[in-house]
C-alpha positions as CSV (number, residue, x, y, z in Angstrom):
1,X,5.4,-4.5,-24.2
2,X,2.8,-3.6,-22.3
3,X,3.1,-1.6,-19.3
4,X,5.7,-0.1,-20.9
5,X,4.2,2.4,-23.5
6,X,4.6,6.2,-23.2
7,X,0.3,7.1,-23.1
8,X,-1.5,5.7,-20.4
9,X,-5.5,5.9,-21.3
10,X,-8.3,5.7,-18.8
11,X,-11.4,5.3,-19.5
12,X,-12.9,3.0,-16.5
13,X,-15.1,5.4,-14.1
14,X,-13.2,8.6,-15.9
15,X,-11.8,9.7,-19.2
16,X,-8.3,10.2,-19.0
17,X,-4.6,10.7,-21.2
18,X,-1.8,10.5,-19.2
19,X,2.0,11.3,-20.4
20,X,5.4,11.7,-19.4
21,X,4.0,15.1,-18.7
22,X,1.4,14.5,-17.2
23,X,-2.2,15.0,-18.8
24,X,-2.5,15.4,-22.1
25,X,-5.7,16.9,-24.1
26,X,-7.6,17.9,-21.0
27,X,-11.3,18.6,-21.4
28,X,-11.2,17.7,-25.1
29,X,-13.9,15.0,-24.8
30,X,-14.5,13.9,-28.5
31,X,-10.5,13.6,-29.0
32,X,-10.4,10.8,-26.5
33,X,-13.3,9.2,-27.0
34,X,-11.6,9.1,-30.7
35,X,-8.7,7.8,-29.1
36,X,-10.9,4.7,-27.0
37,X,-12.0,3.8,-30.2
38,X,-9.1,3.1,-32.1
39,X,-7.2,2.1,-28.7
40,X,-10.3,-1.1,-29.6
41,X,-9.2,-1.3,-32.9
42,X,-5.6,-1.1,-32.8
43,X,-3.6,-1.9,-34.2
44,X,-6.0,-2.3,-37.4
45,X,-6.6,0.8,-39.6
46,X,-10.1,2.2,-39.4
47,X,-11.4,4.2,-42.3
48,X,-12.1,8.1,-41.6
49,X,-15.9,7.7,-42.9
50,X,-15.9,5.0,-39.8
51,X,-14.9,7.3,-37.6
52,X,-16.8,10.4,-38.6
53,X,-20.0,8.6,-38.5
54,X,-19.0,6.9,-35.0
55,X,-18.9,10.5,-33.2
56,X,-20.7,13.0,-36.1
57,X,-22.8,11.0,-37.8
58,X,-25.6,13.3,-37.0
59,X,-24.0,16.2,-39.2
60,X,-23.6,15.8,-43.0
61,X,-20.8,14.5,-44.2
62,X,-18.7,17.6,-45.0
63,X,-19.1,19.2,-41.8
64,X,-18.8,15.3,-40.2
65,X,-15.2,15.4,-42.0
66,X,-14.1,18.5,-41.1
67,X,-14.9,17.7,-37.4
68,X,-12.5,14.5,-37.7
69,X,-9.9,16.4,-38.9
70,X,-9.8,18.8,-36.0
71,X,-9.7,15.8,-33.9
72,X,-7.2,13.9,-35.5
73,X,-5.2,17.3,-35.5
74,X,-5.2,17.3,-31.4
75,X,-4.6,13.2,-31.4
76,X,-1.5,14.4,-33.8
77,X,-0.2,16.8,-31.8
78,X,-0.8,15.1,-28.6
79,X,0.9,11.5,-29.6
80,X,3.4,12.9,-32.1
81,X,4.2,10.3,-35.0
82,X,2.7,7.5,-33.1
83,X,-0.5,7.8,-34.3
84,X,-0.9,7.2,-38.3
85,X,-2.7,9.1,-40.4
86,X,-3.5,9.1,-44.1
87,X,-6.2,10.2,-46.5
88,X,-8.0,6.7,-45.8
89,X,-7.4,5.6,-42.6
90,X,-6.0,5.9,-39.4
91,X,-4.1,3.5,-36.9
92,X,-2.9,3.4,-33.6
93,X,0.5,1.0,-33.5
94,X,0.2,-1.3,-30.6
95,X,2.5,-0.4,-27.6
96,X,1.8,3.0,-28.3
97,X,-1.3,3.6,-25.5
98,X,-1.6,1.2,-22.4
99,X,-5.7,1.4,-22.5
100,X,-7.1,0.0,-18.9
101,X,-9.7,-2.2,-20.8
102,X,-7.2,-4.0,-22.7
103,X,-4.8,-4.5,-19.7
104,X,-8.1,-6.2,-17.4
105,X,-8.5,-8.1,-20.7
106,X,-5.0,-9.0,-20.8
107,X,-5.0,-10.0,-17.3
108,X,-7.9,-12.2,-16.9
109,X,-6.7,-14.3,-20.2
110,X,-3.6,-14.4,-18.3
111,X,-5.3,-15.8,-14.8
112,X,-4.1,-12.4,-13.3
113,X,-7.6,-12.4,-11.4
114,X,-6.0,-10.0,-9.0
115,X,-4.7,-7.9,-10.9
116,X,-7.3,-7.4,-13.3
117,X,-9.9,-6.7,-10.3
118,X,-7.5,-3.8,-9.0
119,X,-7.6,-2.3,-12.2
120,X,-11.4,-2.1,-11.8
121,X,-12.3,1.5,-11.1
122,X,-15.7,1.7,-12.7
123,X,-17.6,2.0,-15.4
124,X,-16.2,2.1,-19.3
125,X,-16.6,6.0,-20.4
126,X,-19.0,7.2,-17.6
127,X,-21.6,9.2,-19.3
128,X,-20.7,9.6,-22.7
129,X,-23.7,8.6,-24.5
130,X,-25.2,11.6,-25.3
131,X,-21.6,11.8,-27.7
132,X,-22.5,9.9,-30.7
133,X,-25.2,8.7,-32.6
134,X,-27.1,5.0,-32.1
135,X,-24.1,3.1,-33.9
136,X,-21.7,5.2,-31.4
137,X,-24.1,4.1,-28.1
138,X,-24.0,0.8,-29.7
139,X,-20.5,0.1,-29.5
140,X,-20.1,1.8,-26.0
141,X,-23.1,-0.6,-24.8
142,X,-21.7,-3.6,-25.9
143,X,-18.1,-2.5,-25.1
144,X,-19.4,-2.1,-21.4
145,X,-20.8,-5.5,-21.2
146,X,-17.8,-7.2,-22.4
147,X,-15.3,-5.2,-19.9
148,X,-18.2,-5.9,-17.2
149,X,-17.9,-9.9,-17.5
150,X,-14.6,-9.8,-17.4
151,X,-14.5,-7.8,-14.3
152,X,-17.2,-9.8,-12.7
153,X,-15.0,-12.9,-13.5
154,X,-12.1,-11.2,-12.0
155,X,-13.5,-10.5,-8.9
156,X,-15.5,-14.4,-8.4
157,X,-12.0,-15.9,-9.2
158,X,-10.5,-13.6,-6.3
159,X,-13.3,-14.2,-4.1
160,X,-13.6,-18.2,-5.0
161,X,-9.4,-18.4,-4.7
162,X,-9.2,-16.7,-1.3
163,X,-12.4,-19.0,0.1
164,X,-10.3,-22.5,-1.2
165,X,-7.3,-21.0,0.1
166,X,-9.3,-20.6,3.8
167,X,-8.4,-16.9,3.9
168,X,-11.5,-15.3,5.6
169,X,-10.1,-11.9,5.4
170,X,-9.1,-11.8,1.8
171,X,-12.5,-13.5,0.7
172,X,-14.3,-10.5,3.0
173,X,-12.1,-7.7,1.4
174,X,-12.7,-9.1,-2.1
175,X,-16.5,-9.8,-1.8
176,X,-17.1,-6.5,-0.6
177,X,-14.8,-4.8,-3.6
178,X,-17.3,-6.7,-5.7
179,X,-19.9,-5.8,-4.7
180,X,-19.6,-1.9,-3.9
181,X,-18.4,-2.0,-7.9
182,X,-21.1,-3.5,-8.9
183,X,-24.7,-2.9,-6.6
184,X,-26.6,-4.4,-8.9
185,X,-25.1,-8.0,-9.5
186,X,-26.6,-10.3,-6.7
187,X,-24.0,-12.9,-7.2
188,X,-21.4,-10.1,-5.6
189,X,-24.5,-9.3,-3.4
190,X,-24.9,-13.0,-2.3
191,X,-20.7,-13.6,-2.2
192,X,-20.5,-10.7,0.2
193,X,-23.3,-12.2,2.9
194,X,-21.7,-15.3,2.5
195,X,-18.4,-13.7,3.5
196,X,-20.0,-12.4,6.4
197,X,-21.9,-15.4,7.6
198,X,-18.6,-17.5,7.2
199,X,-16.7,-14.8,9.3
200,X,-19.8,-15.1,12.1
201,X,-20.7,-11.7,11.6
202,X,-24.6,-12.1,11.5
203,X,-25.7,-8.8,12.3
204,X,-23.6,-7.0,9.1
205,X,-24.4,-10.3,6.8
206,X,-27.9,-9.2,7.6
207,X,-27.4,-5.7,7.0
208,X,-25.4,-6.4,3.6
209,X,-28.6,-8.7,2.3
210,X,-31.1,-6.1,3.0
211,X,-29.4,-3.4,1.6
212,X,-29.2,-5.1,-1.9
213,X,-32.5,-5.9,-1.8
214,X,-33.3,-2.4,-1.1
215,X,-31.3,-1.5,-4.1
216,X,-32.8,-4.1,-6.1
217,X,-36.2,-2.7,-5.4
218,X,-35.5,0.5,-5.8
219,X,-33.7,0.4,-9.2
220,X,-35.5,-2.9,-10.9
221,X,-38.3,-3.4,-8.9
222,X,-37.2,-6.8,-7.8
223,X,-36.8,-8.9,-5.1
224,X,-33.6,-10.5,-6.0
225,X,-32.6,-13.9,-7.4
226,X,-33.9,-17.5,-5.9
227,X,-30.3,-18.1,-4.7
228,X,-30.2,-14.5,-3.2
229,X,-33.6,-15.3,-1.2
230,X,-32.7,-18.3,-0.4
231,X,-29.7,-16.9,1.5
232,X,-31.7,-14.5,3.2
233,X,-33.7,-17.7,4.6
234,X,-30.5,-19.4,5.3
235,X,-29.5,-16.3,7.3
236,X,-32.9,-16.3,9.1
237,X,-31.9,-20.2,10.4
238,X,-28.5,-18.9,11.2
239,X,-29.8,-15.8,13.2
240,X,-32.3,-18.1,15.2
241,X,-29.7,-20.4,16.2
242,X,-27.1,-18.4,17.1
243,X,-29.6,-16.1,19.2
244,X,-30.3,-19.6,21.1
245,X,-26.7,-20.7,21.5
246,X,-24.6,-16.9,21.6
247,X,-27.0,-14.4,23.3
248,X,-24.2,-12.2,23.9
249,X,-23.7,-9.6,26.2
250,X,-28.0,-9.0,26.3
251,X,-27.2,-12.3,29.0
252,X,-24.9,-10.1,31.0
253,X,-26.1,-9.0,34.6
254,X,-25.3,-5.4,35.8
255,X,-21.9,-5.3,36.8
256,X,-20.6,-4.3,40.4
257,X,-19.2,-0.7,41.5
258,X,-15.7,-2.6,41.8
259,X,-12.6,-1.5,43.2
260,X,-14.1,1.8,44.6
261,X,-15.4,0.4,47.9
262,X,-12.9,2.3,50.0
263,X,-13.3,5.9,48.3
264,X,-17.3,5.6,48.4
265,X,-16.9,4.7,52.1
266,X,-14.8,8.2,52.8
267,X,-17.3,9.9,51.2
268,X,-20.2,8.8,52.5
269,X,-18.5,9.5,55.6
270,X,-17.8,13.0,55.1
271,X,-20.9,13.5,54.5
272,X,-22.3,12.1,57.8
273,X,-19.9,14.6,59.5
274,X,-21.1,18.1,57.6
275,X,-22.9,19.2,60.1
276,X,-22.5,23.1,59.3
277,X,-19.1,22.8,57.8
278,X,-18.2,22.8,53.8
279,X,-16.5,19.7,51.8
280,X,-15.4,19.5,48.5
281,X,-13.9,16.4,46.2
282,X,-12.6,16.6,43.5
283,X,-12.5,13.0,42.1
284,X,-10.1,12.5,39.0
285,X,-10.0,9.8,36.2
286,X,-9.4,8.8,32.8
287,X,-12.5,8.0,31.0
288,X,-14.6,5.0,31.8
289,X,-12.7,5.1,35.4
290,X,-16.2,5.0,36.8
291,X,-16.7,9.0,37.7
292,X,-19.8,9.1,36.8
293,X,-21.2,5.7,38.6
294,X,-19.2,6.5,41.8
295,X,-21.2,10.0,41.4
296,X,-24.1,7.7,41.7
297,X,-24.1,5.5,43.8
298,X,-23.0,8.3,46.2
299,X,-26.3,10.0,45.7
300,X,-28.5,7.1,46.0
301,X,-26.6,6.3,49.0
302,X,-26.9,10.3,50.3
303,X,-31.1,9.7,49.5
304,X,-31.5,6.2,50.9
305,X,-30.0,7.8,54.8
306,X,-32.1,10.7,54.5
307,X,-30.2,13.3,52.7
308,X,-30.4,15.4,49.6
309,X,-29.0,14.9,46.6
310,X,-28.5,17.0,43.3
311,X,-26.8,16.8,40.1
312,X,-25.7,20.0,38.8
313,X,-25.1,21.7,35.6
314,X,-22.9,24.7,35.8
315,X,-23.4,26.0,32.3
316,X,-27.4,26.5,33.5
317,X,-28.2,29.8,34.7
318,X,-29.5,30.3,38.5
319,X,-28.1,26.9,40.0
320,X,-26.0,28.9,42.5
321,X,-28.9,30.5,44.4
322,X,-30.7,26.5,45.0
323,X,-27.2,25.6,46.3
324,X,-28.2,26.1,50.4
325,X,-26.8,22.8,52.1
326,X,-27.3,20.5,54.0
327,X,-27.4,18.8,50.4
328,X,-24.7,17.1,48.1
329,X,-24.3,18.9,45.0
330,X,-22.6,16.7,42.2
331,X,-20.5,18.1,38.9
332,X,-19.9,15.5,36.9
333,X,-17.3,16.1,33.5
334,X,-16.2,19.4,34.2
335,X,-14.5,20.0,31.5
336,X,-18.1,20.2,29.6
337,X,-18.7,23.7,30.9
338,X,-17.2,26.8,29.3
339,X,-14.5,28.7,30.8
340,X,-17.4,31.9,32.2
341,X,-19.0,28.6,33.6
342,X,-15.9,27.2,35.1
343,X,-15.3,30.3,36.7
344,X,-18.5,31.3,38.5
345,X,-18.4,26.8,40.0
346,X,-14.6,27.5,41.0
347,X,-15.8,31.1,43.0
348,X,-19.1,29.2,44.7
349,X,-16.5,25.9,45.8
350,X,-14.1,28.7,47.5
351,X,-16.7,30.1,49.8
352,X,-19.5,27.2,50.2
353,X,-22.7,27.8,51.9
354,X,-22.8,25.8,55.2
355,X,-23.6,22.0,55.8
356,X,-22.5,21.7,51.6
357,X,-20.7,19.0,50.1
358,X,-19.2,19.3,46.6
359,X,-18.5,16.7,44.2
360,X,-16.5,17.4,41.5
361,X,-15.1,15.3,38.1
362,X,-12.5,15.6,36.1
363,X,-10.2,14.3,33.8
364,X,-6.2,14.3,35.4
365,X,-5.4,17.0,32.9
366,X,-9.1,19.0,32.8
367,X,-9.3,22.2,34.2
368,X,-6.0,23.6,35.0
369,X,-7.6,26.4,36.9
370,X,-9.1,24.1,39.2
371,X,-5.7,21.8,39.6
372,X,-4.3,25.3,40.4
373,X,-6.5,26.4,43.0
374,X,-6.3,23.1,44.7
375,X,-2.2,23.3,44.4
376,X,-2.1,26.4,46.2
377,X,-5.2,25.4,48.7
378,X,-7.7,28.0,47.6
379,X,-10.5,25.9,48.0
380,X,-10.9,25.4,51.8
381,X,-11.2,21.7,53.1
382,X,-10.3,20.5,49.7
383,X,-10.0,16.9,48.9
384,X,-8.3,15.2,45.8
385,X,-9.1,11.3,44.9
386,X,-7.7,9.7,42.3
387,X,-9.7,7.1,40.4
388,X,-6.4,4.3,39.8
389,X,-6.8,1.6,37.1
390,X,-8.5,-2.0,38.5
391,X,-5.7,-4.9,39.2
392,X,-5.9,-8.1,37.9
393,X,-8.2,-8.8,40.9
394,X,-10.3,-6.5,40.5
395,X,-11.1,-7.6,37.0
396,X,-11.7,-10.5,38.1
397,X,-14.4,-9.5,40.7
398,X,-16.0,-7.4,37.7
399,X,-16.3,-10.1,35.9
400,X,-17.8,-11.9,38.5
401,X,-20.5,-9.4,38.8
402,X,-21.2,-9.7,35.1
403,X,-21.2,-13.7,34.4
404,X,-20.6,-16.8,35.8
405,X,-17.3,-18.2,34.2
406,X,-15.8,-21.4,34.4
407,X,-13.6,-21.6,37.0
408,X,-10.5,-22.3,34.4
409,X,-11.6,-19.7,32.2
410,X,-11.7,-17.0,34.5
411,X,-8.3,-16.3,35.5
412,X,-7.0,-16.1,31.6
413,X,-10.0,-13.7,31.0
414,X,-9.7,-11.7,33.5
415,X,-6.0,-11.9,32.9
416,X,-6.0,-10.7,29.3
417,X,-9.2,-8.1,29.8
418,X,-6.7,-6.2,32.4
419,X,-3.9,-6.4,30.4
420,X,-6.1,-5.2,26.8
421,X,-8.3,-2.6,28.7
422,X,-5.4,-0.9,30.8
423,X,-7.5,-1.5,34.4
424,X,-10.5,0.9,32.9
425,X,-13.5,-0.9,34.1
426,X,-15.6,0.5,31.3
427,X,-13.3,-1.0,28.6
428,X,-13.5,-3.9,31.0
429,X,-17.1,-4.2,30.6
430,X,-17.2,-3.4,26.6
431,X,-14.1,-6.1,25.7
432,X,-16.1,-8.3,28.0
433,X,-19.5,-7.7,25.9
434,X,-17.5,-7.8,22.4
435,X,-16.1,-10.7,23.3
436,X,-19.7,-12.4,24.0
437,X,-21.5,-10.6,21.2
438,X,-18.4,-12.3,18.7
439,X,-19.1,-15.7,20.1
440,X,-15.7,-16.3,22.1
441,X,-17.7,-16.4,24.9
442,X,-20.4,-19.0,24.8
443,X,-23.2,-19.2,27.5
444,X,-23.7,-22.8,28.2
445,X,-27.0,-24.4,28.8
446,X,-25.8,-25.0,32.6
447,X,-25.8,-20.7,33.0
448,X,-21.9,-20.7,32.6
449,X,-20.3,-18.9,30.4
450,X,-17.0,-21.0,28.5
451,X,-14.4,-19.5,27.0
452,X,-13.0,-20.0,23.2
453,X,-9.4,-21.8,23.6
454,X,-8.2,-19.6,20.7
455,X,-8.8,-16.0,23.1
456,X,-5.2,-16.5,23.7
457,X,-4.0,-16.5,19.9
458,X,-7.2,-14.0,18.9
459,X,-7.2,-10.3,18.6
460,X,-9.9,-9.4,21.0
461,X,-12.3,-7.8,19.1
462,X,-12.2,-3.4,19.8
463,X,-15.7,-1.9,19.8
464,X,-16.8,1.0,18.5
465,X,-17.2,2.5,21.7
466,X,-13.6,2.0,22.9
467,X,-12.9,3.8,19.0
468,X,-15.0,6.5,19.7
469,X,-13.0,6.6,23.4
470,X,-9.9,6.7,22.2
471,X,-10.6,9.1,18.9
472,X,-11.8,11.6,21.0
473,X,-9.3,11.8,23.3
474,X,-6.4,11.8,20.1
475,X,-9.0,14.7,18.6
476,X,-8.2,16.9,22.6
477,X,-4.1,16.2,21.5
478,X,-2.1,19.2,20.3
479,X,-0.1,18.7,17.3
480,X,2.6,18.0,18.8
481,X,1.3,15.7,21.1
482,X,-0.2,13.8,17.9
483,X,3.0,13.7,16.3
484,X,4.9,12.0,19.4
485,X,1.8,9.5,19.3
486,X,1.6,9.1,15.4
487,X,5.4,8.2,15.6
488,X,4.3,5.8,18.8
489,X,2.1,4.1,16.1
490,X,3.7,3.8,13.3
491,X,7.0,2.3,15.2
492,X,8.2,-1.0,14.1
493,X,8.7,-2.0,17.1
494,X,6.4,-2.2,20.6
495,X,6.2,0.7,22.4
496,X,6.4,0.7,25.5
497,X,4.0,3.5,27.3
498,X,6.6,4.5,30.2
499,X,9.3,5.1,27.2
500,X,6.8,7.6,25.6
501,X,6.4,9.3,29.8
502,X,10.5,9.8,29.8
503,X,11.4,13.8,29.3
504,X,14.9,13.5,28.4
505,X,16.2,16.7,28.0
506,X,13.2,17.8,26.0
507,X,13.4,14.5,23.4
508,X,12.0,11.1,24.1
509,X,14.9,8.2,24.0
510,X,14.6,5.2,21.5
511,X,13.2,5.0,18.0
512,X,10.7,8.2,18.4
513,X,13.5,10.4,18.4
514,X,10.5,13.4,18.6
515,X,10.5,16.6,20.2
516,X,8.7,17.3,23.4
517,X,7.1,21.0,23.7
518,X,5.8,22.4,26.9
519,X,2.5,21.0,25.3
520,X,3.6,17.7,24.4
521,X,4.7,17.4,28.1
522,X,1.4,18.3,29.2
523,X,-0.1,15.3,27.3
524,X,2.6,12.9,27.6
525,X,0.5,11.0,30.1
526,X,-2.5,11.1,27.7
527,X,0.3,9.6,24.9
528,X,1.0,6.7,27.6
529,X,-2.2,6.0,28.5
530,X,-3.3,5.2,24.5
531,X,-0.3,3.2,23.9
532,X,-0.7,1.7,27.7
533,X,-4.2,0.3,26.8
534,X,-2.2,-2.1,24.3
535,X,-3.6,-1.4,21.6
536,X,-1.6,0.1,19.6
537,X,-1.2,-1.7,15.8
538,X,-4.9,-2.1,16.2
539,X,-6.3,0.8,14.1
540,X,-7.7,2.7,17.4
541,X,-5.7,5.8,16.5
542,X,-6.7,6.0,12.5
């Protein structure tokens, strides 16, 4: 029965006998290529002069025959008694070897499509031509063809099924299986721009068409089918259209410095009362909080009433001597500098030149030397702000900033961008554009901007510079940590981000049942904040 025999042989993109051991004749090249051959044959008897002119025919016959019977010696000792050998002829039972070629065979006569396109894994006996003579290249040739049309068929039934069947995804997955396996074919090329356009994604359609005609130049010297051009003009319409009806976030004004009225405000009046003293602030935030604009806006602020303004890199050489005050000195990510860095910035802030104002950033849990210092006031005149997640609200008034929305759209947007992006008004801002850039935002000829009915049953789309985000802070996790946050992910169940912030007698309660280590503590808040975002399930942390 098949599937059920004791040898397992692959010979689609490797060359391969597997056992109940394990591998079986290793490195002895000729021996299975022997064993593909009759594997074809089987279970018919092929004559030994066959097969010493398939692999040796370029030796006489004595020496051609002597070779075949060191081979057929290894296949002996390798299969046992299932392989039959006489002084004519030799034959391989059927049942004996599960060959991968015959199974895809099997499976497409069968309408397996499926599972005849899983078993795809690449070409028939990758680069054994140079093993036999012209009958032996031949046989391989037209042996590859065969196995290649079956494949092909495999993967268009999968591709054609999962399109009827209205399943987007599978059609993408299977259209791009197709054509990674085979480059070349521009009917996989064409399926998988097809896939793309009917999934709205434009911009990758595009890229997927010109990168097979780029191969198709480059190996052929072609330009691709009629059908495959025409698609490329098709996509050219469909481009042009949805550039005039989904402009994406390109139509997006500058958003607002929202929800930080109040701390730039303080600021700006500390500043108006240096006068010969010294300030320093220390402004902390998760990234995308808005450090880094709030830096800014101070300065230009600073500048516009008169004052000086200057950004500062501590890892540069010298900066402490052009330090004399009045002037506002901003340090924005901290944790960039290295630790000889960090120490020369934390001696200047404890004894500041007169009329000097500081400005420092951070992350909550950057620069423990500096959290210190402040803890134990050795900084003089030292001021913390925390940056605090955006409310509903204030999401809102972002948004504002950003677009004009229908008045019944924007309370469910601005709902579910708070509740996706955890109050960081930089994911704000990015969820906002994917959303536009994907087309569930549509900018109306009247200037409005409507939003898709379906936003509440959609997965809002994650960019890739909320990924990068949220990599790079899993990449800062101990081990530990990552282990509390892998468990976090791979729960069954929702996880809710103040579970993962309980320190129960050094274990966390529920499902996660992992233990917290004085470093794990010290990232527990990182832990929550991922799984806060509510994204987890998404693929963020992969």
């Amino acid at each position: 029965m098949p599937g059920s025999a004791p040898f397992h042989l692959r010979t689609l993109g490797e060359l391969r006998l597997v056992g109940p051991g394990g591998d079986i004749l290793a490195g002895r090249r000729k021996e299975l290529l022997l064993l593909t051959y009759l594997a074809r044959k089987s279970p018919r008897p092929v004559s030994r002069a066959e097969l010493s002119a398939l692999l040796w025919g370029e030796r006489d016959e004595a020496k051609a025959r002597q070779s075949l019977r060191h081979a057929l010696y290894q296949l002996r000792q390798a299969l046992g008694d299932a392989i039959t050998v006489d002084n004519d002829s030799v034959v391989l039972p059927e049942g004996v070897v599960e060959w991968d070629v015959a199974a895809i065979e099997r499976d497409v006569a069968a309408s397996r499509f499926a599972d005849a396109a899983e078993r795809w894994q690449g070409e028939l006996l990758p680069g054994a031509e140079d093993s036999g003579d012209e009958w032996f290249v031949s046989w391989l040739e037209g042996e590859r063809e065969a196995i290649r049309l079956h494949a092909r068929e495999a993967f268009a039934r999968c591709v054609g099924a999962a399109r009827e069947g209205s399943d987007a995804d599978g059609e993408l997955r299977q259209a791009k299986r197709w054509a990674e396996a085979f480059p070349l074919d521009s009917t996989a090329g064409s399926r998988l721009v097809e896939a793309l356009i009917r999934n709205g994604d434009f911009a990758d359609a595009r890229r997927a068409w010109s990168a097979h005609q780029s191969v198709l130049k480059r190996e052929l010297d072609e330009t691709g089918p009629v059908e495959f051009l025409r698609l490329g003009q098709e996509l050219d319409r469909l481009e042009q259209r949805s550039a005039e009806r989904h402009p994406g976030s390109s139509a997006f004004l500058t958003p607002d410095l929202v929800g930080r009225d109040t701390i730039l405000a303080s600021l700006m009046q500390l500043w108006s009362q240096l006068d010969g003293t010294r300030a320093v602030v220390v402004v902390e935030g998760e990234e995308g909080m808005g450090k880094s604009r709030l830096c800014a806006e101070l300065a230009r602020q600073v500048i516009a009433a008169g004052g000086s303004a200057r950004k500062l890199d501590p890892s540069a050489a010298g900066w402490e001597s052009t330090a004399a005050g009045p002037a506002l000195l901003l340090i924005d990510d901290t944790e960039g500098a290295d630790a000889a860095a960090r120490e020369r910035l934390l001696a200047f802030i404890r004894d500041l030149p007169p009329s000097t104002m500081v400005v420092l950033t951070r992350r909550p849990d950057g620069w423990p030397e500096l959290g210190r210092a402040l803890d134990l006031g050795m900084v003089r005149g030292a001021r913390r702000i925390k940056l605090v997640p955006l409310s509903t609200r204030e999401v809102g008034q972002l948004l504002d900033s950003m677009l004009e929305i229908a008045p019944d759209d924007r309370a469910p947007l601005a709902q579910r961008l708070a509740a996706d992006s955890g109050g960081n008004p930089f994911y704000v801002m990015e969820l906002a554009s994917a959303l536009a850039d994907a087309g569930v935002l549509v900018l109306l000829p009247s200037g409005r901007w409507q939003l898709d009915p379906a936003l509440t049953s959609r997965t809002v789309p994650v960019p890739p510079t909320l990924r990068a985000a949220i990599r790079v802070r899993i990449s800062q996790l101990g081990e530990s940590a990552r282990a509390v946050l892998y468990r976090c992910a791979t729960s069954p169940q929702p996880v809710d981000a103040r579970v993962v912030s309980l320190r129960a007698e050094g274990r966390l309660t529920g499902t996660l049942q992992a233990t917290i280590t004085s470093e794990t503590i010290g990232s527990v808040a990182e832990i929550a904040w991922v799984i806060g975002t509510g994204w987890q399930g998404r693929g963020i942390a992969t």
